[in-house]
N, C-alpha and C positions, 0 to 999 in steps of 0.2 A: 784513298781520300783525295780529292780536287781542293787545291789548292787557289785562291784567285789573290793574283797582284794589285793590290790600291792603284798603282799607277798604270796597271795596264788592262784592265776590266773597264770596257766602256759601254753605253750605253747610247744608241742611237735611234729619235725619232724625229719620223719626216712624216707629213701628212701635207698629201696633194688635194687637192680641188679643184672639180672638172665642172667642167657645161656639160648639160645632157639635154636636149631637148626631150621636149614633152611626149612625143610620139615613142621613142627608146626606154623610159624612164618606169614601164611597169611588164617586162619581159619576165615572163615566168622562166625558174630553174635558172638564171643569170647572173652568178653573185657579186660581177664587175659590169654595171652600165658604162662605166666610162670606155670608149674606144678611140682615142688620140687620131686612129686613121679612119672614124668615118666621120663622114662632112657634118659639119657643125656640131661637132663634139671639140671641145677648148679647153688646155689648161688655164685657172682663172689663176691661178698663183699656188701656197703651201706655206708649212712653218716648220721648221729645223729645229733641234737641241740635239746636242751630243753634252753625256754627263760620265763622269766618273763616280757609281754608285757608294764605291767603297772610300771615298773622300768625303772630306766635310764640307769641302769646295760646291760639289754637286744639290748643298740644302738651298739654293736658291739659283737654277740654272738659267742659262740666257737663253730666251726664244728669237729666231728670227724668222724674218716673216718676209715673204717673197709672194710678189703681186703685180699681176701684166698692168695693172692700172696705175700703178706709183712708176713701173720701171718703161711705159708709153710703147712696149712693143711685148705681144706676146713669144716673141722670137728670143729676144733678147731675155728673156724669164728662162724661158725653157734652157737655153744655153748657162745660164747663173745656176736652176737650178741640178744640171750634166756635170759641173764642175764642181758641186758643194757631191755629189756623191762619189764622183774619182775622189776628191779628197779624203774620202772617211770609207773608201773602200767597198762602197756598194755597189761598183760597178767597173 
């Protein structure tokens, strides 16, 4: 039987948001339009939680929300968001 630790059972969701032009955006058999490396495809930002399910802590988790137009460089997004995932192990 599996056992899982309150304090060490975590939960983590990121959800990204990409540009996709219009021309890319109805590609048959494709189940990721987003392509970061072709031209004019853009991360627009994303939102984070990480939760500890088995805590009581986790009944109202914090979202944060990460966006190239509040942080004035999409460079500088993408690098916040490389860094929130080394931290929580995703990469």
């Amino acid at each position: 039987m599996v056992r899982f630790d309150p304090e060490l059972t975590e939960m983590v969701f990121f959800d990204l948001e990409f540009y996709v032009p219009k021309a890319d955006r109805d590609r048959p058999g494709v189940s990721l339009l987003a392509n970061p490396y072709k031209k004019d495809h853009f991360l627009l930002g994303g939102v984070f939680c990480k939760i500890f399910p088995l805590q009581k802590s986790s009944k109202n988790p914090k979202f944060e929300h990460y966006w190239t137009w509040e942080m004035k460089d999409g460079e500088k997004a993408v690098q916040h968001l490389t860094c929130i995932c080394h931290c929580v192990g995703l990469i």
